[in-house]
N, C-alpha and C positions, 0 to 999 in steps of 0.2 A: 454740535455737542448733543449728545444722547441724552433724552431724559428719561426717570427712573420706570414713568409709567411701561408696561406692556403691553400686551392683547388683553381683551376681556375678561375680567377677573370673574371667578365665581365665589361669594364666601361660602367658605370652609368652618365648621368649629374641630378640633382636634380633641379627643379625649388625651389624657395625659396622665398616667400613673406614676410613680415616683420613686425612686430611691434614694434614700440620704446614706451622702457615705462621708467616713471621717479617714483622713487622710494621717497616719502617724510617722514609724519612723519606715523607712523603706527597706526591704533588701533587696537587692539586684542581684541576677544569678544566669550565666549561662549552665543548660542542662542538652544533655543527648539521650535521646531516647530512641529505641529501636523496635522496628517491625518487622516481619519477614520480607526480608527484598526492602528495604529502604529505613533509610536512617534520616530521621528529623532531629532539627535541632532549634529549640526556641528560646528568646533572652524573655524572664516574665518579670515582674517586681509584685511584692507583696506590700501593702499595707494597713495600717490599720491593726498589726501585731505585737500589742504590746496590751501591760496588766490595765484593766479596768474597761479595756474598748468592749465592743458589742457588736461591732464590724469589721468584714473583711473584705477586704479588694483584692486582685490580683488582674494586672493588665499583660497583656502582650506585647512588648516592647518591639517585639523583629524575628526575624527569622521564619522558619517555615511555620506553618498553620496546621492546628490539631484539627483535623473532621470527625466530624458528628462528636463533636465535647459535649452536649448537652440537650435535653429534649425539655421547656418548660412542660409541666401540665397546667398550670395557669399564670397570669400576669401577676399577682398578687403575693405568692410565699413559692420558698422553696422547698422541693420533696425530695427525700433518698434517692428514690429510683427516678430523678431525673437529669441524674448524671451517668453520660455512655461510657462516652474514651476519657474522659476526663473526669476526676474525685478529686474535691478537696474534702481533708478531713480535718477534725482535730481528738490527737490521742487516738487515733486509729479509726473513731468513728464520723462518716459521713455526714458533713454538716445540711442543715435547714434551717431556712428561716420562717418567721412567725406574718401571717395576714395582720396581724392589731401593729403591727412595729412597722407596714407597709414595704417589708422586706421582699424582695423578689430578684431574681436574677438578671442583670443589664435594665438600666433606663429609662426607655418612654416606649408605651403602645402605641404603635402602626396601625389608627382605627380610627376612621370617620366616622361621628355617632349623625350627626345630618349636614346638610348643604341645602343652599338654600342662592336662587340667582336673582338679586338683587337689582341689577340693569341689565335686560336683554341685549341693547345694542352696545352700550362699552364702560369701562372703568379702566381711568386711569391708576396714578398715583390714589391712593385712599388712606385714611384714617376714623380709627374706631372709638369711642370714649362710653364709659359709663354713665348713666343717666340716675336710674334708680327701680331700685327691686329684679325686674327681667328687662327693662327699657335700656336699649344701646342706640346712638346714634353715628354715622358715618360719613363723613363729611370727603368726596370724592372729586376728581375730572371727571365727568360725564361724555355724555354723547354733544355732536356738532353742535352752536346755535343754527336758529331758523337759516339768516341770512348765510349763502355761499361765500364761501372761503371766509367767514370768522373762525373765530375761536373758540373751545371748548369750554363746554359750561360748567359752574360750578354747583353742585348739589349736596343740599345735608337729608339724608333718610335717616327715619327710625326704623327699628325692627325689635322683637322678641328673641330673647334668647333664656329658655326656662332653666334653671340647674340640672335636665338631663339631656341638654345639648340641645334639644329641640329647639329650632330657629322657624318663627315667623313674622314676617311682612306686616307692620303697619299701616301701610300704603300711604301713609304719612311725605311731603317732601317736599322740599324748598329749593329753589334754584337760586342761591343768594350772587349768584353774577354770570354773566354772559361771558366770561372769560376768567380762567382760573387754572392755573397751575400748582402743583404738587402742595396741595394742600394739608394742613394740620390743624387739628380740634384739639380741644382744650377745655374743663369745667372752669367757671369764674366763680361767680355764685351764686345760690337757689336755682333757676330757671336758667342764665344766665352760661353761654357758651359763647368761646371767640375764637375764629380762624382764623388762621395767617396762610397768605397765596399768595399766588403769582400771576403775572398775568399782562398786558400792558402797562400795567402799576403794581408795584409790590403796594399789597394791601394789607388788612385786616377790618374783620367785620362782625360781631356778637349777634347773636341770636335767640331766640328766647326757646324752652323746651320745655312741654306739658308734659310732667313725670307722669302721669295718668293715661296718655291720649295719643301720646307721641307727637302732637299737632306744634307745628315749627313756624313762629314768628321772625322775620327779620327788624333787627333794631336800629345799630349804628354802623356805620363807616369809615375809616380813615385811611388817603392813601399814605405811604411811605416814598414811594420814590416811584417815576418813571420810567419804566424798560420792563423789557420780558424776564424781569429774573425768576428765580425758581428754588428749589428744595430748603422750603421754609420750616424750620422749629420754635414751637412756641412754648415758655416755660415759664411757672410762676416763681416769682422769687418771694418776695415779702408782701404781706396786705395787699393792695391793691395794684399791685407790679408786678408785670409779668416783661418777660425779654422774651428778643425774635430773634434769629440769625439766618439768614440764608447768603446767598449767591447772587450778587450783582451781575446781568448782564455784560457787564463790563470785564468785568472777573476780580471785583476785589469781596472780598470775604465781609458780610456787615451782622453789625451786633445793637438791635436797636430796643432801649427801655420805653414802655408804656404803663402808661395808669389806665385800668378798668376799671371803674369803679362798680358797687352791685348791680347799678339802670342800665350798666354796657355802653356807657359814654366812653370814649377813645381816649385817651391826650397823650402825644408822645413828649418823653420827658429827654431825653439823649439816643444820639449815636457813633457809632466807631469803628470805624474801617478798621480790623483787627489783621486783616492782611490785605496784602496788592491782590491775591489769589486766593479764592474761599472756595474752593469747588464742595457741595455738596456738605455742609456743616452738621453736627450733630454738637448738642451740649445740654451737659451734668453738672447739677451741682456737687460741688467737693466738702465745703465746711464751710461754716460763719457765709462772709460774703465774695466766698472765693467759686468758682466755675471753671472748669474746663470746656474747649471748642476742639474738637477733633474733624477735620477736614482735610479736602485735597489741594498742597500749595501748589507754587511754579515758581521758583528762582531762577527755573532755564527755561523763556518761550518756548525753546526747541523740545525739552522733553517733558514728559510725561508729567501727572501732576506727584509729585511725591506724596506721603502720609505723613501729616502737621496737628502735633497738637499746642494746644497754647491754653495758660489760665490765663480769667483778667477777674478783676475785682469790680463787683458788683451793688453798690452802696441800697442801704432802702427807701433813698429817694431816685434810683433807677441811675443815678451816675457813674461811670462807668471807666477803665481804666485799666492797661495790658501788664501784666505780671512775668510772664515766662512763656517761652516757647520751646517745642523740640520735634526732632523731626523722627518718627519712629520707622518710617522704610525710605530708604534716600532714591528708588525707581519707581515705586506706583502704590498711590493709598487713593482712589477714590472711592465714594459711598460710605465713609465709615459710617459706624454704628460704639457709641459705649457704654459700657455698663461697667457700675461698680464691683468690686470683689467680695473684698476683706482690706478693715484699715486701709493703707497707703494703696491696693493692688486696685488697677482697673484693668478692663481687657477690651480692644476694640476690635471685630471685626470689620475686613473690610475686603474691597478689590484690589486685588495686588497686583506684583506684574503676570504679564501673559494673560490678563485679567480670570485670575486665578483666585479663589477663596483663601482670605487670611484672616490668622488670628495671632495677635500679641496681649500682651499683657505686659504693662508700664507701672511706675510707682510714680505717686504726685503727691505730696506732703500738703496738710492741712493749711500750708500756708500758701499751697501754688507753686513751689518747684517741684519740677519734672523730674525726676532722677535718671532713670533708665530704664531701658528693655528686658523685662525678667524673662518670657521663656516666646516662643510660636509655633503654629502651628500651621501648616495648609490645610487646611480642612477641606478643596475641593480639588484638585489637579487638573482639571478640565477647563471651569468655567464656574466663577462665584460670582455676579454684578449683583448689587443692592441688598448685602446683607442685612439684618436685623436680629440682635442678639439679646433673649431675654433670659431672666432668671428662674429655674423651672422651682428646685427644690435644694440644700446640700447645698454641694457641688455641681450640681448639675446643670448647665444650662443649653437653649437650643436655638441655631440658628438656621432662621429662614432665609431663601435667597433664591435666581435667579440663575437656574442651574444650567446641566448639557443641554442644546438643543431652546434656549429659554423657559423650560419646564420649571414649575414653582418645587423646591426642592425644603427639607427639615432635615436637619444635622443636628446631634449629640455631643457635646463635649465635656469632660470635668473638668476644673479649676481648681485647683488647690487652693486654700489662704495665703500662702507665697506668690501665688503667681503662677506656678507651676501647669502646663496642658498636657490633656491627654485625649487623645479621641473618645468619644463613645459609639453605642450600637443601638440599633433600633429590636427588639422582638417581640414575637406575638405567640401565645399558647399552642402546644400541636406541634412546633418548627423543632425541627434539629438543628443545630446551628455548628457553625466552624470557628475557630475559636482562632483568630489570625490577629495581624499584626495592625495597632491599635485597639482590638477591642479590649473589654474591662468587664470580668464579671464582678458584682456589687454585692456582698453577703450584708442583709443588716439584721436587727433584732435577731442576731444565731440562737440557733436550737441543736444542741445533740442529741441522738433519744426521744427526740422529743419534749426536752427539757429547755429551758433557756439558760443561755451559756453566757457568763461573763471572762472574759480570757483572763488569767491569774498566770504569776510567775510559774516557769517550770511547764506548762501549757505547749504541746509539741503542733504546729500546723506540717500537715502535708499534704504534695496535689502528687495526683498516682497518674500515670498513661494506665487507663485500666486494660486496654489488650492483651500486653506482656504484664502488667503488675507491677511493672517499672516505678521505683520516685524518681519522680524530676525535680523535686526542693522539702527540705525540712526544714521548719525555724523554731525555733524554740523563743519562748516571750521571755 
């Protein structure tokens, strides 16, 4: 069995700019549009066109792809003249959006503001948490122990990370075990941080953290269970409860409650084999004392692990107790990752089949039943192992993963509050860009004129092919 770690990680911080888009009613439209010597033909949808909005979306559903539709001149707002082959207008004039509304055309900036290498000789699986002011700590698989042919150590560092991205080294570091697998960190309280790992024993262990100094105390310990299991989540439920769930060596899927109290004393209060098969667990909380486990099952030895999710109810004395299950790809879901939506809607990416990047989006009711499968998405064709899906801004969010070639890869996508996916796109100022199938340009805070525009009835949207002058769609609000 593969596990999640790779080759040496280096961290990265990402700058991230944002657009918020509002999703309203849609119009879908096949259009043909003609150049000298060749006829394209693209399906687009608008939305966001209706009285009172302040945004505008328009995706590329299919078909051929416009070149050179757009030049940003910066990540921030949109300008007139930086639309080529393609003009959205409204009422004939050229829309822009406004810098204070964080308007901008497509998504997220492709731009490393520092990097910084944190273990020369290797990192595994890692996990990052909050500390306080610039202080983050990183709790990792490290490099070999001393002794030949042991196991890989386990290490918590601190580092600096200032509000303009600048990252530096503490030199601060704790090796809180001689063996530790796919480890996760966790705030308890004040000082107070606890890991859950893997290892010859599934563990957990609190450790103490100078918000000032970064200087790392080890506290308590408690094993869990004996075997190599692995891809552990740690989550706090109520007061002094937190839940674990990983991956039994064995292969059944485990859900175990603990008490930390502020000293970082352990006591475990219950556990519960939530399946015969847990491959790779991730779990959110839903409402009151209800949870979702999103993991890889096995009802056939022989195939693959399907994509399982299940709630169980999670009392705040850590008692514990299965509610629903469902199975959301009946060939291959390992690695998921979830995150909430909107109301009922969650979305998990994950490893599908052909170990290929997947994304669905499911409804699970405040009480713990699973409804069904609202919409999905591939979002890699290639090759997506160990997603991890956060929420950027909006609609927006972005998933990191384990691309072609095992290169560390960021992906785009919007969500609608239904459920509904769409791809997104990555740009960066200066680029011409082609306007193909999946992408999304994102109008927010519109200006025409240089006015800011709220869309009112009677309000005409149009996008032009500007070569010929051609409309490819008219809506009226």
């Amino acid at each position: 069995m593969k596990s999640k770690g790779i080759s040496p990680v280096v961290a990265t911080v990402l700058l991230i700019a944002i657009t918020v888009i509002a999703v309203g009613t849609i119009a879908a439209f096949w259009s043909t549009i003609s150049t000298p010597g060749t006829q394209v033909i693209a399906n687009l949808t608008l939305s966001g066109v209706e009285a009172g909005s302040t945004m505008i979306t328009l995706t590329h559903m299919g078909g051929d792809p416009i070149t050179d539709a757009f030049t940003p001149t910066n990540d921030y707002e949109t300008l007139p003249e930086d639309w080529k082959n393609l003009k959205i207008m409204i009422n004939g004039v050229p829309v822009e959006t406004d810098y204070f509304g964080g308007g901008s055309i497509i998504g997220i900036k492709d731009e490393t503001v520092d990097d910084e290498e944190f273990d020369s000789d290797y990192c595994g699986v890692s996990s990052i948490v909050y500390v306080y002011g610039d202080m983050y700590a990183i709790a990792y698989t490290g490099p070999d122990s001393p002794d030949p042919g042991s196991d890989k150590d386990g290490i918590v560092k601190t580092v600096r990370i200032q509000g303009d991205g600048t990252i530096t080294l503490t030199g601060k570091s704790l090796t809180f075990d001689g063996a530790c697998r796919s480890p996760d960190i966790i705030h308890v309280s004040g000082k107070i941080y606890a890991i859950a790992y893997g290892g010859p024993y599934a563990k957990v262990c609190t450790v103490e953290i100078d918000p000032e100094t970064g200087d790392i105390t080890f506290k308590k310990s408690l094993d869990l269970h004996s075997g190599y299991d692995r891809y552990f989540k740690i989550i706090h439920v109520s007061g002094d409860v937190y839940a674990v769930v990983y991956w039994d060596e064995d292969g059944p899927g485990i859900l175990v409650t603990l008490k930390i109290p502020e000293k970082g004393e352990i006591k475990k209060q219950s556990e519960l084999q939530f399946d015969t098969y847990g491959h790779d667990p991730d779990i959110i909380h839903i409402s009151g004392d209800i949870y979702a486990i999103a993991y890889g099952g096995q009802s056939n030895p022989d195939l693959n692990a399907e994509g399982m999710v299940k709630t169980v109810k999670i009392e705040s004395d850590g008692a514990t107790t299965s509610v629903d299950s469902f199975e959301f790809d009946a060939d291959h879901g390992r690695h998921p990752s979830i995150v909430h939506i909107s109301g009922d809607v969650y979305a998990i990416a994950y490893t599908g089949p052909d170990d290929d990047g997947w994304l669905k989006t499911v409804e699970i009711t405040d009480g713990g039943d699973i409804v069904s499968v609202t919409d999905s998405l591939e979002f890699d064709t290639s090759f997506g192992r160990n997603p991890e899906i956060s929420h950027i801004s909006g609609d927006i969010y972005a998933i990191s993963y384990t691309g072609p070639d095992e290169h560390g890869w960021l992906k785009t996508c919007i969500i609608g509050s239904s459920g509904t996916v769409y791809n997104g796109s990555l740009v960066s100022s200066g680029t011409t860009y082609e306007f193909g199938t999946g992408n999304v340009i994102q109008l927010n805070n519109i200006k025409v004129g240089g006015t800011f525009k709220t869309l009112e009835s009677g309000d005409e949207i149009t996008v032009v092919y500007v070569p010929t002058g051609q409309l490819l769609t008219k809506v009226t609000v």
